[in-house]
N, C-alpha and C positions, 0 to 999 in steps of 0.2 A: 455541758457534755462536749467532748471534741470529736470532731466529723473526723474519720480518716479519709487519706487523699484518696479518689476514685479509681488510680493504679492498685493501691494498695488493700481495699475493700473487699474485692472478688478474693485474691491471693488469702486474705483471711478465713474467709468463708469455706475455699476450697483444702486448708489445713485442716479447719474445725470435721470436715464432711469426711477427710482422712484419719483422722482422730479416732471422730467416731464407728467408721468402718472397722480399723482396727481393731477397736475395743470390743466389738461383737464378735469377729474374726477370734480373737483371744479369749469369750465369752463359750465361745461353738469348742473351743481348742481345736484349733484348724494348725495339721504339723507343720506347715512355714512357721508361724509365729513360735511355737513350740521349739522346733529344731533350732532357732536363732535364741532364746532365752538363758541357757546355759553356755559352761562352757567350752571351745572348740578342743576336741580330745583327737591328738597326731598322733597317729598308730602307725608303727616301722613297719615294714615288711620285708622280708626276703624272697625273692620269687622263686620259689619252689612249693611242689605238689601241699606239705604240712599246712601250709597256711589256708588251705581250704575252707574250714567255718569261719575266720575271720571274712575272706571275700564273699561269701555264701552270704553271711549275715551283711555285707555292705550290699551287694545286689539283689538282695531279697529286702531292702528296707527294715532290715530288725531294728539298728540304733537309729533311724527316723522316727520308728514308729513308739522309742521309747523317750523322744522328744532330743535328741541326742545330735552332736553338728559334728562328727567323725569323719578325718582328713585321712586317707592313706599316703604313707610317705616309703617310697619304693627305694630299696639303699642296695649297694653291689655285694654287699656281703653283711653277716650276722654283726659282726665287729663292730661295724659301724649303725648297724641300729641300736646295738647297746651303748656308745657313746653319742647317740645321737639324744636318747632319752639324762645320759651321764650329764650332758652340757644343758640340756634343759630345750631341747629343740624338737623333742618328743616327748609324749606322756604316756606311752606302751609301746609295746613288742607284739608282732603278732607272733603266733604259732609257726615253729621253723628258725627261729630265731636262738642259734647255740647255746644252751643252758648253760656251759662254761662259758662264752663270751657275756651271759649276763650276771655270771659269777667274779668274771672279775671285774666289773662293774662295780660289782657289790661290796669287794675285795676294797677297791680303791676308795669309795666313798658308803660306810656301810649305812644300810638301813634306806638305798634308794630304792631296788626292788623287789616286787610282791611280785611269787609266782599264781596265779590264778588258773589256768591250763597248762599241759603240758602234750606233746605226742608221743606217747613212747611206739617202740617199733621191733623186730625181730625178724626172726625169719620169716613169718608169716604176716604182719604187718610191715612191708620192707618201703622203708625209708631211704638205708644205708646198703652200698652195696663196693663191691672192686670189680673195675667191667677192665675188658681185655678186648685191641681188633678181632673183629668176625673170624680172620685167618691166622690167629694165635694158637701157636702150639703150646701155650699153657693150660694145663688142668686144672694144677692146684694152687695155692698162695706163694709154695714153696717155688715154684717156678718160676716165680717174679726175682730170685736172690740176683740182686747187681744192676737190676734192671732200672730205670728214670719211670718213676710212679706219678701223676700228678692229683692232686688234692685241693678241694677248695681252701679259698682265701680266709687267713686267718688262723688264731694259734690252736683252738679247737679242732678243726678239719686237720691241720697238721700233726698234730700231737697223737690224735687215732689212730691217721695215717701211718705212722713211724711206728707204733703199737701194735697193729693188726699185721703190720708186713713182718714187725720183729717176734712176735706172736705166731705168727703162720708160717714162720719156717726162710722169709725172706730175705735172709741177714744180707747185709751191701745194695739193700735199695737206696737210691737214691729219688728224696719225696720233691716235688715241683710244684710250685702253691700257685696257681690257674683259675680265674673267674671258673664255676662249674659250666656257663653256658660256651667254654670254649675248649671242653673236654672232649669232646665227640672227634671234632674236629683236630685234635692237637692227635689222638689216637689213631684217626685216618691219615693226620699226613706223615706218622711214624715220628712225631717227636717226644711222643712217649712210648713205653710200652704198655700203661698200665693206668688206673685211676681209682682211688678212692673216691667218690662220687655221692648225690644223694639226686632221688626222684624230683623231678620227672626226666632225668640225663640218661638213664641207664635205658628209657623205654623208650627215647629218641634215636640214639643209637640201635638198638633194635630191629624199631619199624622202619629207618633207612639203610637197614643193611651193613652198617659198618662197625657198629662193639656189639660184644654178648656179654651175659653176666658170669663173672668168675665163678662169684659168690654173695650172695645176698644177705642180709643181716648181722655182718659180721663184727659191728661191737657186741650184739650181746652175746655172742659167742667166744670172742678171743679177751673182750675186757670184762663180759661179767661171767664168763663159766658157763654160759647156757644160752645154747642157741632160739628160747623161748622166751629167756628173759628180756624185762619191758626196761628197753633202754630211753633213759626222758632227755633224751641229747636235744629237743628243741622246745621253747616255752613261751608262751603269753604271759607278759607281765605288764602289771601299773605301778608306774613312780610312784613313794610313799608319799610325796609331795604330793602330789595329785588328787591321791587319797582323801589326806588331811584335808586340805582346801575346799574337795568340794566329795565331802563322802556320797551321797545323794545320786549326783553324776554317774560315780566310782562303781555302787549299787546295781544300777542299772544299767553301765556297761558290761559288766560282766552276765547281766542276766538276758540282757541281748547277745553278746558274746554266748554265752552258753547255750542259747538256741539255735545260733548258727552248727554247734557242735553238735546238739541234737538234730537236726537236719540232715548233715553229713553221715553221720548213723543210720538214721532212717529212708533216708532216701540218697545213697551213695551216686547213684546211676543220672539222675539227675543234678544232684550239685557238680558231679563233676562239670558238665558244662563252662564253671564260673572259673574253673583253672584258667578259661583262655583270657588272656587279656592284664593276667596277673603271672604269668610263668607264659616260658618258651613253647608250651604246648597247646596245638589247635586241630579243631578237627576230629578224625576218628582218631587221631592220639591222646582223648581226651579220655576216651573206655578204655583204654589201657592200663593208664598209671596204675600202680600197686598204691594206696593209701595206708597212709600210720592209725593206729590207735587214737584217741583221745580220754585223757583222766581232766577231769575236774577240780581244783582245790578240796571241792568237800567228797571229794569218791577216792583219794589216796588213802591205802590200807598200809597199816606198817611196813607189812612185805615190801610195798613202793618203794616208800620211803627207805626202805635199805638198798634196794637194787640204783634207788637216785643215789645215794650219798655214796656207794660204791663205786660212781662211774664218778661223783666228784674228788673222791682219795685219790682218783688215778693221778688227778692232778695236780693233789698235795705231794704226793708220792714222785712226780717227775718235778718238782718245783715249779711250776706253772703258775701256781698260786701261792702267794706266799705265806697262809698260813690254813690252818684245815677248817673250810666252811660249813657249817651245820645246813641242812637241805630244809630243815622243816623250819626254823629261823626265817626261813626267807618266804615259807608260803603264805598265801593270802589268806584271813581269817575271817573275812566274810563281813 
């Protein structure tokens, strides 16, 4: 039998004693051990109000509690959390995240993503809005004609943009593509007139006194016909990769996910708190924001699904895409 040296004897014993700690640790399912066994799922985010049950569900422990190790990874614009997951540096989108920026995602390398949630939004759920300084003497859309409009980053937010002004009567706008958190601001010092915009910007400008809303809701009004209609301009998706690799995971992200969205539902007043920290807003500007809707993969009704593929023609239809994507192709099948 061989002595081990006297350095080395304790160090064994005090491995074995970890060993076995763990293994009871793992025995109890205790969520450290749990949350480190699968694997790490990097969810994009955009900071804006939409993404609300995604945060909801990280600071409430939903994918801890589903044994799950879920990174947020906070990006400046939609564009780039859909090429963030393109390149393989993400495995989702949260909610907020441009449906067309993850259409051409889709476009370019097809079959990477599954839409699982989406926000849609309207008048009454206002997401999307055109805000104007506090001391504007515009009323309507049409009063913006000729005017320097600015628009969030990227080809989605522009493409609206140039749609809703040319739609409402705005002809010789000129659109200005502006991180959204420096719309307020660009409004106040007059270097625009005007902003295609989405929450929580509109309700910033507000409560400091310096934009009001034009008008609120205004794709599903000038792109689908109906100022009620549920526009799915922002979505949660997982890479098909993802999927494949580790369905299991996949499973239980989404059903953690989707208790965050039921949360948000249910208790509106309270999740809003989790805006702070994830979007520009804190404080009592936190009861403010207007919240979007929430659909499910398995709660889209055909109706949906035609008001979704309607707002994605828009894009076949201006060549944005290059060729015409099917909406229900791309959802998640559970």
């Amino acid at each position: 039998m061989t002595t081990l040296p006297r350095a080395i004897a304790p160090r064994r014993r005090q491995l074995l004693q970890w060993g076995t700690a763990a293994a009871v640790l793992g025995a109890l399912g205790a969520p450290s051990v749990r949350a480190q066994s699968g694997p790490k799922i990097r969810v994009g985010y955009w900071p804006i109000a939409a993404g609300l049950p995604f945060y909801s569900a990280v600071e409430l422990g939903y994918f801890k509690e589903a044994g799950l190790d879920v990174e947020a990874l906070k990006f400046a614009g939609a564009q780039q959390v859909m090429e963030a997951v393109l390149s393989g540096r993400a495995d989702a989108t949260a909610n907020g995240t441009g449906s067309a920026n993850i259409a051409i995602g889709e476009l370019a390398q097809p079959g990477t993503f599954k839409i699982f949630c989406s926000n849609p939004s309207n008048v009454k759920n206002v997401l999307d809005e055109v805000i104007v300084p506090v001391a504007s003497p515009a009323k309507v859309m049409a009063d913006l004609k000729g005017k320097r409009v600015a628009s969030g980053p990227g080809i989605q937010n522009v493409t609206l943009a140039k749609t809703v002004l040319e739609r409402g009567g705005a002809t010789g706008a000129t659109v200005v593509e502006l991180p959204i958190g420096q719309h307020v601001a660009a409004l106040a010092a007059g270097q625009v007139d005007g902003a295609y915009t989405l929450e929580p910007t509109g309700t910033i400008g507000r409560m400091n006194g310096t934009t009001r809303v034009l008008e609120p809701g205004v794709i599903a009004k000038y792109v689908l016909g109906d100022p009620m209609a549920p526009w799915f301009g922002g979505s949660a998706a997982l890479s098909s990769e993802f999927i494949k690799k580790n369905p299991e995971a996949a499973k239980k992200f989404v059903a953690a996910y989707g208790k965050g969205v039921n949360y948000v539902r249910t208790k509106a007043v309270e999740a809003r708190q989790y805006l702070k920290g994830y979007t520009p807003i804190e404080g009592a500007l936190t009861g403010e924001v207007p919240l979007a809707a929430y659909t499910l993969y398995n709660e889209f009704t055909p109706t949906d699904v035609a008001h979704f593929q309607k707002f994605f023609d828009l894009f076949s239809e201006k060549g944005i895409f290059s060729s015409r994507l099917m909406v229900d192709s791309m959802l998640y099948k559970g």
